[in-house]
C-alpha positions, -999 to 999 in steps of 0.1 A, spaced: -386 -181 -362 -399 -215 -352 -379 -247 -360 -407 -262 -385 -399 -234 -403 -366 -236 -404 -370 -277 -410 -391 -268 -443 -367 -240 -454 -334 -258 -452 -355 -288 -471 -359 -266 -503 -330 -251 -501 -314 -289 -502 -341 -297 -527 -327 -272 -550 -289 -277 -546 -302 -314 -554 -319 -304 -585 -293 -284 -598 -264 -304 -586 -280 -340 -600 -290 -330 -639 -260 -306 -646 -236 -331 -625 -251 -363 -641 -251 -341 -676 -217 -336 -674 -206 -378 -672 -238 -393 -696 -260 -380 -723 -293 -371 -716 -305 -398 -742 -289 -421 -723 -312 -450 -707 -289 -447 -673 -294 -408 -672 -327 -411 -648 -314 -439 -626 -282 -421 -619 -296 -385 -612 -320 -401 -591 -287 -416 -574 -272 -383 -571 -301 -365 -559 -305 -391 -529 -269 -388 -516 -265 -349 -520 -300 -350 -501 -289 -366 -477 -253 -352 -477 -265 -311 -474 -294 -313 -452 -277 -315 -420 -253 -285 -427 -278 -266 -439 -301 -268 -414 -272 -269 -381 -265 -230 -403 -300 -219 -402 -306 -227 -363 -274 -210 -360 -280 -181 -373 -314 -177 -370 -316 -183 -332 -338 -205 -330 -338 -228 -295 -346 -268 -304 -358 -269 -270 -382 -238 -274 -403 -258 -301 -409 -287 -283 -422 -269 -247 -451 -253 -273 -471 -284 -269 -468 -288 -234 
């Protein structure tokens, strides 16, 4: 698998846990009605963005085999 794949996959799997993670974590503290309700999942889905995406993609190279060093001797 090349590593642009595995970039873009571990990006919407992060997307997702964002998603999820900001509206029901943000619906659990404030009302959806509530004027800060935007502002903070917006918040929440920045830092868990920023937070998962490492992990998850250090897992997928992992286990996926893909070499780092493999991707960038293509354009050579």
């Amino acid at each position: 698998m090349n590593y642009n794949i595995v970039v873009i996959v571990s990006i919407v799997i992060c997307a997702i846990l964002s998603l999820l993670l900001s509206y029901y974590g943000v619906l659990i503290i404030l009302d959806e009605d509530s004027s800060l309700f935007k502002i903070t999942q917006l918040i929440v889905a920045i830092v868990s963005m920023t937070t998962f995406y490492a992990p998850i993609k250090h897992l997928l190279l992992k286990y996926m085999d893909v070499d780092e060093s493999e991707s960038e001797n293509i354009n050579d």
